[in-house]
N, C-alpha and C positions, 0 to 999 in steps of 0.2 A: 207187342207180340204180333197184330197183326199185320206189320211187315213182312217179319218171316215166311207169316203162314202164307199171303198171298204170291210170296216170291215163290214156295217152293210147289205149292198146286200151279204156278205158271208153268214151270220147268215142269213137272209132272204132263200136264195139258200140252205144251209144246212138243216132249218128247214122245206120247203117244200120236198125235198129230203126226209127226213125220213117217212117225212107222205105217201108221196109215196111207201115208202116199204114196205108200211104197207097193200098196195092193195093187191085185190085177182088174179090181171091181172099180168102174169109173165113181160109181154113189160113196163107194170106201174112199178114195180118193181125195174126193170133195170134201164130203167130212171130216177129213183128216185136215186138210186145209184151213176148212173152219176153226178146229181145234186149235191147233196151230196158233191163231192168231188170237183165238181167246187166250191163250196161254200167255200169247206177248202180251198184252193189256193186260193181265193179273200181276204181271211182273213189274209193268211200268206203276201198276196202281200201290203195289208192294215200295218203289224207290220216291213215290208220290211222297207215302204215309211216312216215309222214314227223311226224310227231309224237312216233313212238318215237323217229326218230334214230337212235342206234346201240346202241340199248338191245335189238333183236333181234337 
């Protein structure tokens, strides 16, 4: 289960992320960028867990 859930607060985190860079505020920006890429690592950390299967 915790596949899922890390995959889909990824895409969540990534998708606000981008809307964020899409500000006019350079700090929003930034942020947003950050986000972004936590997002990817929650994803990769989500395709991590499901490939272990039940070996964690």
């Amino acid at each position: 289960m915790g596949e899922l859930t890390d995959k889909i607060k990824g895409n969540v985190n990534e998708a606000i992320g981008k809307a964020k860079q899409k500000s006019d505020n350079p700090e929003t920006r930034d942020e947003g960028a950050a986000q972004e890429v936590k997002g990817k690592a929650q994803q990769l950390e989500g395709k991590v867990k499901g490939a272990l299967g039940d070996d964690i």
